[in-house]
C-alpha positions as CSV (number, residue, x, y, z in Angstrom):
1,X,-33.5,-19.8,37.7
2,X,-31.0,-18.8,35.2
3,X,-27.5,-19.4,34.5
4,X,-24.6,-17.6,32.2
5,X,-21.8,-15.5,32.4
6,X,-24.1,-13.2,33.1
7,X,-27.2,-14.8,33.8
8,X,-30.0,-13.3,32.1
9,X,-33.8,-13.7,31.0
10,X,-36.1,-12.7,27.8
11,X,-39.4,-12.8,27.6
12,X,-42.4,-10.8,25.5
13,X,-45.2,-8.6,26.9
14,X,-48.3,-8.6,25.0
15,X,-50.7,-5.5,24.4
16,X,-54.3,-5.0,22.4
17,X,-54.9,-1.9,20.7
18,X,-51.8,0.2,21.7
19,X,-49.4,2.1,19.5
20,X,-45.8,1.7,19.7
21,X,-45.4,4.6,21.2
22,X,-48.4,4.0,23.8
23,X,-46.8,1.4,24.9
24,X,-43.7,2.5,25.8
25,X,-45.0,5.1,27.7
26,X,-47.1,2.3,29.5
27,X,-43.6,0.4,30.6
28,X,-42.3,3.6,31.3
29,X,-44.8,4.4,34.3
30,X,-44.4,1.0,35.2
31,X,-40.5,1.1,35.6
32,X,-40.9,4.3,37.5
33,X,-43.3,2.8,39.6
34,X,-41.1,-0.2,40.3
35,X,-38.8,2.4,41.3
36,X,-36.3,1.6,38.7
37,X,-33.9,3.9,37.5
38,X,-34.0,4.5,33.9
39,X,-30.9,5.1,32.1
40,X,-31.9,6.0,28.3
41,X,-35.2,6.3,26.5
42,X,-35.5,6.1,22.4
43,X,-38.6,6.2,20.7
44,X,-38.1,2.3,20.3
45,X,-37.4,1.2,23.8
46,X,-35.4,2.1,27.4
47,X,-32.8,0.5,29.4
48,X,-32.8,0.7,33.0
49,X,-31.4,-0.9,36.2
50,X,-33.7,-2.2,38.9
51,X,-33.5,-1.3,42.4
52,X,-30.6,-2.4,44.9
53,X,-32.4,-4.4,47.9
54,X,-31.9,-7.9,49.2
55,X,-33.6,-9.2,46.6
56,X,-31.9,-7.5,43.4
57,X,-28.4,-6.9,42.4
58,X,-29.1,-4.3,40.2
59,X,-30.1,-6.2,37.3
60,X,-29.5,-4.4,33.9
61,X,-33.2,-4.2,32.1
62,X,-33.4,-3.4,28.3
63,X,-36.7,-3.2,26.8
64,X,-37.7,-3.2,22.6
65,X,-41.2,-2.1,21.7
66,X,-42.5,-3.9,18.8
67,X,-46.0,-3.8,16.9
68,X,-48.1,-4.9,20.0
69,X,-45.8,-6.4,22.4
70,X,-42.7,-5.3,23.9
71,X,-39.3,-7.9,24.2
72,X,-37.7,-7.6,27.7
73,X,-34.3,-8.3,28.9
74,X,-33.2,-8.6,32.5
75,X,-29.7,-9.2,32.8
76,X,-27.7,-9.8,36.3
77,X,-24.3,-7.6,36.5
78,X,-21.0,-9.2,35.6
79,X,-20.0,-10.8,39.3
80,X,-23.1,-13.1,39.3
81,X,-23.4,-16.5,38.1
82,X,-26.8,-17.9,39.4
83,X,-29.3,-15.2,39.5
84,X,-31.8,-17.1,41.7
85,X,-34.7,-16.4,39.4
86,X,-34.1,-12.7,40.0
87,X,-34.2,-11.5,36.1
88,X,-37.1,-13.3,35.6
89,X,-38.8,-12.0,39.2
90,X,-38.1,-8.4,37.4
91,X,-39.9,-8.9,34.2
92,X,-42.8,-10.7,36.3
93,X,-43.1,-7.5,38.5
94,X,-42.8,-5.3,35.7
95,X,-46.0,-7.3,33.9
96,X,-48.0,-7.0,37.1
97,X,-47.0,-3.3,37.2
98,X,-48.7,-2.6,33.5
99,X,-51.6,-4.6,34.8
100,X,-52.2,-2.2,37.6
101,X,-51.6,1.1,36.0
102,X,-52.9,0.5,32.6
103,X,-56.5,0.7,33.6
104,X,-55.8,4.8,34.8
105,X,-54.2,5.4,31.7
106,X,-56.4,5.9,28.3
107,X,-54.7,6.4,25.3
108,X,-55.5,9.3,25.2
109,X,-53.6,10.2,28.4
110,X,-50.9,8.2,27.0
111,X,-50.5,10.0,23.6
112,X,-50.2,13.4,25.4
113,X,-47.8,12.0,28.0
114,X,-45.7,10.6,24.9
115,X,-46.0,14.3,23.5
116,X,-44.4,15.9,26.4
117,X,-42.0,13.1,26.2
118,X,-40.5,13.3,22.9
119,X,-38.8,16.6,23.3
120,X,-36.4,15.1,26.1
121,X,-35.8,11.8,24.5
122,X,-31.9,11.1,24.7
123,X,-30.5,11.7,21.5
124,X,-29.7,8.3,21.2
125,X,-33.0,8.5,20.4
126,X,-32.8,9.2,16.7
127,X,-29.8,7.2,16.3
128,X,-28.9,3.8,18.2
129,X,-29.9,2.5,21.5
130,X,-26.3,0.9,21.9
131,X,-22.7,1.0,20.3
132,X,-23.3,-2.8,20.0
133,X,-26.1,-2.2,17.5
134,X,-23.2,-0.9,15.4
135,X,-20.9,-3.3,16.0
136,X,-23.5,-6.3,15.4
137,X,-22.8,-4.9,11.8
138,X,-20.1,-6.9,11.2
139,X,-16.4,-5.3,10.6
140,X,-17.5,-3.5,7.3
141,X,-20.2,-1.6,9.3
142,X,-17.7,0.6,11.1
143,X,-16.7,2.3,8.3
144,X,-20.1,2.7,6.9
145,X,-22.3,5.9,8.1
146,X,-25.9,5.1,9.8
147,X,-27.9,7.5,11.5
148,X,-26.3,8.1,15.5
149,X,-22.9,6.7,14.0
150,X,-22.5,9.1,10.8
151,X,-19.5,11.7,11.2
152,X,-17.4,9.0,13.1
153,X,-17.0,6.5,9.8
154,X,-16.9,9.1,7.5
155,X,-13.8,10.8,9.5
156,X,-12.6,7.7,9.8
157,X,-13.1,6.6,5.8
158,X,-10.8,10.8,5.2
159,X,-8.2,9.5,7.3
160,X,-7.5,5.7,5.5
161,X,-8.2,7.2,2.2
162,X,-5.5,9.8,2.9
163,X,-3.2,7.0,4.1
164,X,-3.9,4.7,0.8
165,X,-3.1,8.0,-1.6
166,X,-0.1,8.6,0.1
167,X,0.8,4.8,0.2
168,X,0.1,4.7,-3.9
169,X,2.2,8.0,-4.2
170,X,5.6,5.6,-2.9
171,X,5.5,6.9,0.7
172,X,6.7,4.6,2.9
173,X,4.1,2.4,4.5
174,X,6.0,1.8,7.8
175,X,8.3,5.3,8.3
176,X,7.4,8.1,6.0
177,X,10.1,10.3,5.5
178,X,9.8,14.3,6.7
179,X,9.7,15.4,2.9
180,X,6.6,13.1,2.1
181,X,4.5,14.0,5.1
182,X,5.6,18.3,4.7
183,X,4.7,17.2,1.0
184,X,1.1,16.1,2.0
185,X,0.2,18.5,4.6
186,X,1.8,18.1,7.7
187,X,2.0,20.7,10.5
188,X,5.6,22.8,10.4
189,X,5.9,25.9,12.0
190,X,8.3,27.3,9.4
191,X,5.9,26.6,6.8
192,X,2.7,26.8,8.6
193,X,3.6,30.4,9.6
194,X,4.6,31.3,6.2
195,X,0.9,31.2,5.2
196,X,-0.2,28.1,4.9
197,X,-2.4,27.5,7.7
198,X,-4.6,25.1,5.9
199,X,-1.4,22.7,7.5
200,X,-3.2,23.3,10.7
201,X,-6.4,21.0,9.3
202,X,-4.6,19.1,7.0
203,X,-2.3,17.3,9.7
204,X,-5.6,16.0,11.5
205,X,-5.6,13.9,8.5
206,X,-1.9,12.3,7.8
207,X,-0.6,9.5,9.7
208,X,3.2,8.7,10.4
209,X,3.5,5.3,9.2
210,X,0.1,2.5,9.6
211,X,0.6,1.9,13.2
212,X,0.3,5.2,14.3
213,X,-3.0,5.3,12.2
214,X,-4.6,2.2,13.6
215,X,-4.0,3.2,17.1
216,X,-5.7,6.6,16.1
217,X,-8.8,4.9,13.9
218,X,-9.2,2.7,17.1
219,X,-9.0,5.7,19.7
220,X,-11.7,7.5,17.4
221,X,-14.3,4.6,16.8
222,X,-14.2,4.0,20.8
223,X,-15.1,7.6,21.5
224,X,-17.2,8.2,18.6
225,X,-19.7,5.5,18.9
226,X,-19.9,6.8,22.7
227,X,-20.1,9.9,22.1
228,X,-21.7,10.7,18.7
229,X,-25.0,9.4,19.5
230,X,-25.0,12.4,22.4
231,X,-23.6,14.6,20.3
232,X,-25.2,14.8,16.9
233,X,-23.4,15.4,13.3
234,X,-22.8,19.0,13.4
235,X,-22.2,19.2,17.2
236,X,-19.8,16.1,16.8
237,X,-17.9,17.4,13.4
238,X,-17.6,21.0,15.0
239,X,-15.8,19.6,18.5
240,X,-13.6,17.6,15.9
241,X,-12.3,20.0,13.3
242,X,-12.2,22.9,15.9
243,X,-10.3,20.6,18.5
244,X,-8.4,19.4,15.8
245,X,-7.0,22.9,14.7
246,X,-6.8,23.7,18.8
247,X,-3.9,21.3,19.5
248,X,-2.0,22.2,15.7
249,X,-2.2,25.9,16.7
250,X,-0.5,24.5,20.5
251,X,1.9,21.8,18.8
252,X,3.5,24.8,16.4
253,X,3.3,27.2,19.7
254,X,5.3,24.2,21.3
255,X,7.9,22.8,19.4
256,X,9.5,25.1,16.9
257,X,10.9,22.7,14.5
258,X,9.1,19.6,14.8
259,X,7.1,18.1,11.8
260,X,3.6,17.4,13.3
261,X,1.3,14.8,11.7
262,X,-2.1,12.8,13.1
263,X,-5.5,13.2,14.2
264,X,-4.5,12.3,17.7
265,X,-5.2,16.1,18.4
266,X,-9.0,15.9,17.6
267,X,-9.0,12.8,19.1
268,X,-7.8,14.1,22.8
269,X,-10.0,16.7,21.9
270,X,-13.3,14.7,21.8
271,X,-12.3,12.7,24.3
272,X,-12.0,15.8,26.5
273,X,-15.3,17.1,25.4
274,X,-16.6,13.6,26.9
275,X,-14.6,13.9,30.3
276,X,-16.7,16.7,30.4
277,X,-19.9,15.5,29.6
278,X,-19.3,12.4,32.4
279,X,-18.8,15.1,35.2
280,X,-22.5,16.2,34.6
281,X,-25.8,14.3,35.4
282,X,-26.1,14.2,31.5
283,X,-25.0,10.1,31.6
284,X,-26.7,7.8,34.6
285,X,-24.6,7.8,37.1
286,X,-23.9,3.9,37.1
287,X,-22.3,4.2,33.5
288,X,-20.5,7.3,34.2
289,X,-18.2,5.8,36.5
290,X,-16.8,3.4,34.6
291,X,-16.9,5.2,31.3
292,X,-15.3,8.3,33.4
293,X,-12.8,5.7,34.7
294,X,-11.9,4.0,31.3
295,X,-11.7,7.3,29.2
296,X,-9.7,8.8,32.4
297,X,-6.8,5.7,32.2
298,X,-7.2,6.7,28.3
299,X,-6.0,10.1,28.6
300,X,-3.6,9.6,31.3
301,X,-1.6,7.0,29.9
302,X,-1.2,9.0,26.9
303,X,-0.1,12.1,28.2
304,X,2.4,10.0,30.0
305,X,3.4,8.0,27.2
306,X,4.1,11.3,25.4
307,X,6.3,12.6,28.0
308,X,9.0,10.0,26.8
309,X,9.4,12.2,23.8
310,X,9.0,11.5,19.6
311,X,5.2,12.0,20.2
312,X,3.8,15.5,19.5
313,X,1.6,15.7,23.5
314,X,1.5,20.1,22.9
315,X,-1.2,18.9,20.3
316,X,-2.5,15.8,22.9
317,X,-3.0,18.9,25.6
318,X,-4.5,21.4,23.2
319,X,-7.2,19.4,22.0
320,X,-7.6,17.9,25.3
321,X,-8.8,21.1,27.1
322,X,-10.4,22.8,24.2
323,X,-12.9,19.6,24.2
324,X,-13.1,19.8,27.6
325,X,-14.4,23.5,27.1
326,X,-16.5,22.8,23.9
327,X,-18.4,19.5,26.5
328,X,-19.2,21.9,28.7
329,X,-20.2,24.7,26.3
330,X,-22.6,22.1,24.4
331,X,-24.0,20.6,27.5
332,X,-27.0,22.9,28.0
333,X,-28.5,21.8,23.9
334,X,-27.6,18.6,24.6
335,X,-29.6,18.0,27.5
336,X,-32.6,19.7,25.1
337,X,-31.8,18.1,21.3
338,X,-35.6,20.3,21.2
339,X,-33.9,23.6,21.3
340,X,-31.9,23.6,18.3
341,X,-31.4,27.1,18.5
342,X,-29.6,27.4,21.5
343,X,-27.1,24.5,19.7
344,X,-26.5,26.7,16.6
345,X,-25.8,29.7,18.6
346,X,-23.6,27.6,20.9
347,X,-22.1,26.2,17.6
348,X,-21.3,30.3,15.9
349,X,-19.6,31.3,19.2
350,X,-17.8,28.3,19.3
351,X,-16.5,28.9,15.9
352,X,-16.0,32.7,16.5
353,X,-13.9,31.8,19.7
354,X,-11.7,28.7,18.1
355,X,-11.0,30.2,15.3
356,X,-10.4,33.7,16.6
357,X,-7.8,32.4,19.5
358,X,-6.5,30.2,17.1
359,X,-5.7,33.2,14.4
360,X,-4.8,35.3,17.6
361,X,-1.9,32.7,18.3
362,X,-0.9,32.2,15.0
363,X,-0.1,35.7,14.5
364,X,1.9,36.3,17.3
365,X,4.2,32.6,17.0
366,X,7.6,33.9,16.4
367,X,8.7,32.5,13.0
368,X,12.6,32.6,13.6
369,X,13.1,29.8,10.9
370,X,11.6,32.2,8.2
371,X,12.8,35.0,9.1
372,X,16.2,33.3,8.8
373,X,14.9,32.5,5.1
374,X,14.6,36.1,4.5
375,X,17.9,37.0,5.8
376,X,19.4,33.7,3.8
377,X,17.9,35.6,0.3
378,X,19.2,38.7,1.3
379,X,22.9,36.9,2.1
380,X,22.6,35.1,-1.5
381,X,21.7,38.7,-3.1
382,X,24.6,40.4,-1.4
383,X,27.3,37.6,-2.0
384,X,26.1,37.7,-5.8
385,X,26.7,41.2,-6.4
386,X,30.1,40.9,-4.2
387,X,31.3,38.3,-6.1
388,X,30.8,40.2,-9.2
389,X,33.7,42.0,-9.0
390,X,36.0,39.2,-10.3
391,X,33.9,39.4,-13.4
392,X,34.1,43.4,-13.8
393,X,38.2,42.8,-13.4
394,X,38.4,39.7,-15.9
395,X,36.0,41.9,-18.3
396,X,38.9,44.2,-20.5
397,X,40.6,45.2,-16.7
398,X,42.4,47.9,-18.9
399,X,39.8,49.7,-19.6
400,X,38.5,50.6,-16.2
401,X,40.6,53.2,-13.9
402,X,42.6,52.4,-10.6
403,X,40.2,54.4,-8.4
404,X,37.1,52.4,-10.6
405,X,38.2,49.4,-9.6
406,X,39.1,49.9,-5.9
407,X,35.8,51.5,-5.6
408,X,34.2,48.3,-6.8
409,X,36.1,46.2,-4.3
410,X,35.7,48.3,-0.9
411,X,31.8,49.8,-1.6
412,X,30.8,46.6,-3.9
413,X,32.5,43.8,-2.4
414,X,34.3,44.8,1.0
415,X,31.0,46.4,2.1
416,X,28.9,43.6,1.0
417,X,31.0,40.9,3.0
418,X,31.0,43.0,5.8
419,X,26.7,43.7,5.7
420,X,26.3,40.0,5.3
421,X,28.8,39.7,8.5
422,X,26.3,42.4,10.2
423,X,22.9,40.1,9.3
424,X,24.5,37.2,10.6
425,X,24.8,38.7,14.3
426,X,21.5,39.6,14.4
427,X,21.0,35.9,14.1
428,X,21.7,35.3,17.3
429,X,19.0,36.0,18.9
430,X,17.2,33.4,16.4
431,X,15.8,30.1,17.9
432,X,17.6,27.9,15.3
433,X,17.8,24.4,15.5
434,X,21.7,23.2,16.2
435,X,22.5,22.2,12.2
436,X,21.6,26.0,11.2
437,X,24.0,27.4,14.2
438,X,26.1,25.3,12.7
439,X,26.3,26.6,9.8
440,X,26.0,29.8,10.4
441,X,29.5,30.0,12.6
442,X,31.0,28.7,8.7
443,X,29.7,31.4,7.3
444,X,31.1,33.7,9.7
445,X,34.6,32.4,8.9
446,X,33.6,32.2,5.3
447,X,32.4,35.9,4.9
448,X,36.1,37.1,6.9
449,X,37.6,35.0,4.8
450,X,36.3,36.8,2.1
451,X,37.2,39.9,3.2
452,X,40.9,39.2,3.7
453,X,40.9,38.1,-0.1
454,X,39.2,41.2,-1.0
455,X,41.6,43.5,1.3
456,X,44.5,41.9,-0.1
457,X,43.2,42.5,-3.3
458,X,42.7,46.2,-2.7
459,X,46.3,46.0,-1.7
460,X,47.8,44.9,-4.5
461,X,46.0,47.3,-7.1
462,X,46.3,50.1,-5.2
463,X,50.5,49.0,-4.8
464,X,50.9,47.8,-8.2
465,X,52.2,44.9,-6.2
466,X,52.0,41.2,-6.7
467,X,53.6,40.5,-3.2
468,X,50.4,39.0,-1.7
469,X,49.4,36.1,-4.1
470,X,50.5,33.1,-2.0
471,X,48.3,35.0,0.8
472,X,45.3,35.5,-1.7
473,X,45.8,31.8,-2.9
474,X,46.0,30.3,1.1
475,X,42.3,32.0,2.1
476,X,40.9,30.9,-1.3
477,X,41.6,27.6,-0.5
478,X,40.3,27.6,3.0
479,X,37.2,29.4,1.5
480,X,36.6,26.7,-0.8
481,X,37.2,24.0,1.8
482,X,34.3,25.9,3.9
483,X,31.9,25.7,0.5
484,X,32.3,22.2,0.2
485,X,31.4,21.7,3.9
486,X,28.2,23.7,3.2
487,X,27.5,21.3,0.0
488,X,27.6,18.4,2.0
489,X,25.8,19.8,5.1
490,X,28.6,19.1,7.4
């Protein structure tokens, strides 16, 4: 009888002349014909859960083959204290089991059963029987690549090394400002649509301040020791990245003017490419209720927590259901590691169909803040060669006729004042953010400003008449009044 919190109960099986892999197929038969369910089989062992019946809870087994013997544990489920000498009952059966079968099975027999087993074996398989083996490492071990956790430390390693270089660059630790995280690649639909899409990557790697990175490095070593074992490298670093540039392309489809930054994107992405995976066979169905339940809560409380607003969920959502497509796109080559082809084809078309929707959006993402650039260069090119004409009058005024110089005013500056005036109404159909409305209604009063001063002008050389000074003098006042707003961004 054992005690513990869970009870539980080791012991060894002993074999004579069998091969590791003999004799795991050996205690495989035997499990099966205990009618347990097996949950995953590696080349160095299984875990399974015995029967339900009045006289077994369920108990967890996990079995390690070693050079002639195999270790076996038998481990009651969390709500039981006192197993009643039910975990060692189940390795007990499970000896008498070998004992029965092992006579019908030559090695022979048990080398070609092993054969036509191998191709199926979970890919766990090649990697690690249990996220536990990883974290047995010690803390330095999560950030250190082993086969079946490879791609998840070294995404991991990008994103803190990114964080440190921007730390020893004087960005703020806590807060980074919207100028340092534009300055090392954050998402910005202004800029982002101005060609630079490399943003659209770059992002999945800048964090807003170390919180907001430690909630993210935590959110990705939870899924990715789940989920990369499954998965593979190439599977796993394709859902990322493409996930990853999924909910950038949604975030600057979303939200015209906010400054994106984070890996949370990818992140919801792979997580949705697992809530895909758990609503297949592909997981036994005892550990896909929980893990369906936990990474469900996961998702939902932070979709919900983004509806409160200052978190960028556009990029939560579109990585969410592009992983939720890519899981169910990669399911068929996951359930046969064997036929790599049929992953590298999945793989291309994923790619082709990303990448393409992804360029697809991009393209047709109205950039009203750069097109209000372009129609800023153009205002600055006009008001420089309108405002020229107070250096063609102070330059030898004598020499220049009457009709010269009112020419220069009404087609050189009038004009000018009144094409800038024209650019400034086709702003209005612009999605501008509130400060650029703003400051667009001064240059409306600046530009008729202007004009008065220049009509008056026009006035009094064509008049020979001085009797409009005070007038000129008033407007430039007001005009430099409205300049000195604009400096100071009021």
């Amino acid at each position: 009888m054992a005690f513990g919190m869970p009870p539980k109960y080791v012991a060894d099986i002993n074999f004579e002349n069998l091969q590791p892999h003999q004799i795991l197929v050996l205690t495989l038969e035997a499990a099966k014909k205990l009618s347990w369910t097996i949950r995953e089989i590696t080349e160095s062992g299984f875990s399974a859960h015995t029967k339900m019946s009045l006289r077994s809870y369920g108990e967890g087994i996990v079995l390690k083959v070693e050079e002639g013997h195999v270790r076996v544990q038998s481990s009651s489920n969390g709500g039981v204290i006192i197993d009643l000498g039910r975990n060692k009952k189940n390795i007990d059966q499970l000896a008498a089991a070998i004992n029965e079968i092992k006579d019908g099975l030559s090695p022979g027999i048990l080398d070609q059963k092993f054969h036509e087993l191998k191709p199926s074996l979970s890919a766990i398989a090649q990697t690690v029987s249990n996220p536990k083996a990883v974290l047995k490492g010690g803390l330095f071990a999560l950030f250190k690549p082993v086969k079946g956790y490879f791609i998840t430390p070294i995404l991991i390693d990008l994103n803190i090394l990114m964080f440190l270089l921007m730390i020893i660059s004087g960005v703020s630790l806590l807060s980074p400002t919207t100028e340092s995280l534009i300055k090392w690649g954050a998402n910005f639909r202004p800029i982002t649509l101005e060609g630079e899409w490399w943003r659209l990557i770059t992002n999945c790697f800048l964090h807003i301040g170390i919180i907001h990175l430690l909630f993210n490095m935590y959110a990705l070593l939870y899924v990715g020791l789940l989920l990369e074992p499954y998965m593979g490298k190439t599977k796993f670093l394709v859902a990322y990245l493409l996930t990853g540039i999924a909910g950038s392309v949604t975030s600057i489809g979303w939200h015209p003017f906010t400054v994106s930054a984070g890996a949370s994107g990818a992140i919801f992405g792979m997580y949705g490419v697992f809530l895909a995976l758990l609503t297949t066979n592909l997981i036994e169905k005892s550990s896909r209720k929980a893990l369906l339940f936990s990474i469900g809560i996961f998702v939902f409380y932070n979709l919900a927590n983004g509806v409160k607003g200052g978190i960028d969920n556009a990029a939560h959502v579109g990585g969410l259901l592009s992983g939720i497509i890519i899981g169910y796109a990669y399911l068929p080559s996951i359930k046969k590691p064997a036929a790599r082809s049929r992953g590298f084809i999945v793989t291309i078309f994923l790619i082709f169909l990303v990448l393409g929707c992804s360029a697809i959006i991009y393209h047709s993402i109205p950039n009203d803040i750069g097109e209000y650039d372009q129609k800023m260069d153009a205002f600055e090119k006009n008001e420089k060669q309108a405002l020229s004409i107070y250096r063609y009058l102070a330059n030898n005024p004598k020499d220049y006729s009457k009709d010269s110089v009112l020419h220069e005013i009404s087609d050189h500056g009038i004009a000018l004042w009144n094409k800038n005036l024209s650019l400034l109404d086709g702003m209005t159909k612009l999605n501008l953010p509130d400060t650029l409305k703003n400051r667009d209604q001064k240059l409306i009063d600046y530009y008729h400003l202007r004009i008065q001063v220049y009509q008056l002008l026009y006035t009094e050389i064509k008049k020979d008449s001085l009797n409009f000074s005070d007038s000129v003098a008033f407007y430039n006042q007001q005009i430099l009044s409205i300049i000195q707003e604009l400096k100071a961004g009021k």
